[in-house]
N, C-alpha and C positions, 0 to 999 in steps of 0.2 A: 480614656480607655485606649488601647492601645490598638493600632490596625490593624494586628492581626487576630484580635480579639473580635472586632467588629465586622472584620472578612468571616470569621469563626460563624460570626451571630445570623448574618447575611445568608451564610451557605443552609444552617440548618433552618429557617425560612425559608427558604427555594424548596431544600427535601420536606418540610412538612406541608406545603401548597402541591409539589407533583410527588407525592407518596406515589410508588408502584408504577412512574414513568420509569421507562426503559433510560432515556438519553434524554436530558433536558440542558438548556444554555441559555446563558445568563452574565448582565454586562457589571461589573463593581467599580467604580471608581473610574471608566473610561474602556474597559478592561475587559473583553468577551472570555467567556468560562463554559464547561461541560461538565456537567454533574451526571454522570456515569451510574445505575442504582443497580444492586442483583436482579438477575431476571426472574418475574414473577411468574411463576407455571402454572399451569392450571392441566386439568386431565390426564390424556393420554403425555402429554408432552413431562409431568413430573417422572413417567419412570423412560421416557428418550434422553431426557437431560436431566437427573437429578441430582448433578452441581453445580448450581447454579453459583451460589456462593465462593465455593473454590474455584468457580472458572474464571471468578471478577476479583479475588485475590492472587491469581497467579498473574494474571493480566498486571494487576499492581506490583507486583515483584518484577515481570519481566522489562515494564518502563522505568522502574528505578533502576534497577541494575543496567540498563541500555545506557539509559541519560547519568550514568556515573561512569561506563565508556566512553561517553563525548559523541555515543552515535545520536543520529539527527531523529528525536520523539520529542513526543510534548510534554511538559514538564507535569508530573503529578503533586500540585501543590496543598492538596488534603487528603485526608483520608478516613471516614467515619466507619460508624458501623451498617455496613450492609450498602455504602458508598464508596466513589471518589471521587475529587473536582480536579480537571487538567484545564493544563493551559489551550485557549483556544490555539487554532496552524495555521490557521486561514482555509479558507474551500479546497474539499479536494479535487484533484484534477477533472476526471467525469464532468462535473457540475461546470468546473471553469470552461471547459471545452463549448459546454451549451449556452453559455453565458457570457463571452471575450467575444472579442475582433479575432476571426481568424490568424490578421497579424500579428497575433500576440501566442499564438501557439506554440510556433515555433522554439522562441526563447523557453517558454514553460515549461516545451517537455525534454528540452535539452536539459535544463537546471534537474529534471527528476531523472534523466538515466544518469547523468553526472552523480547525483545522491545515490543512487544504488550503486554504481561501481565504487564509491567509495564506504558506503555500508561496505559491501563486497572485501572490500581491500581492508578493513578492520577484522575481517575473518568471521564475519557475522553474516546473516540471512535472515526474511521478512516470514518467507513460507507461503505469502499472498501477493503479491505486489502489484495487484489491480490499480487501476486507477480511479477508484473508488477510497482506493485505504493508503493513496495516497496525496498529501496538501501541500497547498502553494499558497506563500505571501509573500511578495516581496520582495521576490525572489530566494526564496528561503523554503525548503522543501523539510516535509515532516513525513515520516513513517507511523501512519495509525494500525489497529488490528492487525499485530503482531500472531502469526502462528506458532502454537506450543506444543505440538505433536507432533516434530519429526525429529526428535533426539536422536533416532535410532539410524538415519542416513549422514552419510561422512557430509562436512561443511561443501565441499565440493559439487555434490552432490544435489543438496539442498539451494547452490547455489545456481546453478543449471536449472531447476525447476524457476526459481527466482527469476531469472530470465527468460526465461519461456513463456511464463504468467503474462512476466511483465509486455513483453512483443504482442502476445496474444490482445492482451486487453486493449494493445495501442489500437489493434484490428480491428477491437468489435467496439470502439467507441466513435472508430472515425473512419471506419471503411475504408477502403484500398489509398489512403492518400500517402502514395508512396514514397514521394518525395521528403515531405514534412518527418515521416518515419524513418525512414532510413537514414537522415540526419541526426536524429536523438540517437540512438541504433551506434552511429559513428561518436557520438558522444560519450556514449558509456563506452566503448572503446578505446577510446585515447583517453580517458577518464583511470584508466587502472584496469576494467572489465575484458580486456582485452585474449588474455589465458580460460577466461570464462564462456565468452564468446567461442569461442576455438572449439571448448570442449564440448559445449552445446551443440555444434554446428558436426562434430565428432558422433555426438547422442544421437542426432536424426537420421544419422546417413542410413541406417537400419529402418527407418521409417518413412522414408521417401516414398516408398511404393505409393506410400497415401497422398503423394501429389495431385498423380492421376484419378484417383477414386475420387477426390474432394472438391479438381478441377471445374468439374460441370455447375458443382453447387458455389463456387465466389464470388459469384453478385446475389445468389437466389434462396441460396443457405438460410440457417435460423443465426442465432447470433453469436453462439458457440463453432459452427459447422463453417459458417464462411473463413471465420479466422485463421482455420487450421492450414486454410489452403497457402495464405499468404505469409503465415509463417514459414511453412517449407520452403512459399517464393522467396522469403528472405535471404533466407543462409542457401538457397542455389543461388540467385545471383550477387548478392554481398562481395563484394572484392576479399580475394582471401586474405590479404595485408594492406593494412594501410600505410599511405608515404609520410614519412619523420615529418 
């Protein structure tokens, strides 16, 4: 029988043991996997969300079409009905952060502004780029949970939020470590993200007022509210250009 017959047999074994799991993962041959199922609704939530199915096939069109870009996702290597199995990324960052040597921070989250400024530079965008929905192995950085409603905003655009996200979340996962941040920060800057940075930094100037307002709350804030502060702290003091 052929392997990929017997990978075939494997996967729909796994879906018929977690029928109606959300996200389940599983190792073939050495080899860790995600089997990905439509989301099962129940109540009020079938008429909140009731595509669920089209939500988990555009999901699989926008990773194929990504990874036939050459941009950095995980490879979707099945696809059933009412399923699909990608390649595991390794941990994403969030997790890694709670779970490394601080000295390994560093490197890691340099390697993920470097991936986004070069997503960035292929003229693509995330729409989320938490550090939740984004993995690290190996130094090899993946883009998970792709956003698919914001067609409607210029690439540019979309990509300013893209980094805004991304700073924000650097905030609310590791609190004021400025140092650590504002290295990755310079990363995605001399990375390509550089015209992108600018423009963001452009976006906020109308929004500074909320320095002040946000000030009192950046150590005592909730976990959305602290961030805000220290992203403005950002791009006020960030060096307006960096040296060659």
């Amino acid at each position: 029988m052929a392997e990929n017959d017997i990978f075939h047999q494997y996967v729909a074994k796994i879906y018929h043991e977690h029928c109606g799991e959300r996200v389940v993962s599983f190792e073939f041959q050495g080899k860790r996997y995600w089997l990905k199922q439509v989301e099962k609704l129940t109540g009020a939530m079938r008429l909140l969300k009731p595509n669920s199915t089209a939500a988990l096939n555009k999901e699989i069109d926008v990773l194929n079409t990504l990874g036939h870009l050459g941009a950095p996702v995980p490879a979707v290597v099945e696809v059933g009905d009412g399923y699909m199995v990608v390649e595991d990324a390794g941990d994403t960052i969030n997790h890694l952060l709670h779970h490394t040597n601080q000295a390994l921070w560093q490197p890691i989250l340099n390697d993920a502004s470097t991936a986004l400024a070069k997503l960035h530079n292929m003229q693509l965008a995330h729409g989320r780029p938490a550090l939740r929905d984004i993995s690290w192995q190996a130094g090899e950085v993946k883009f998970i949970d792709f956003e698919a409603n914001q067609q409607n905003d210029s690439i540019i655009s979309q990509q300013i939020r893209d980094l805004l996200v991304f700073i924000h979340s650097l905030y609310r996962y590791m609190e004021p470590n400025n140092r650590v941040i504002c290295q990755a920060i310079k990363c995605y800057r001399l990375a390509g993200g550089e015209n992108i940075w600018q423009k963001a930094k452009q976006f906020l100037a109308a929004w500074q007022w909320l320095y002040y307002f946000a000030k009192p709350f950046r150590y005592t804030g909730g976990k959305d509210l602290k961030p805000v502060y220290w992203v403005l702290w950002h791009f006020r003091q960030a060096p307006l250009t960096l040296p060659n």
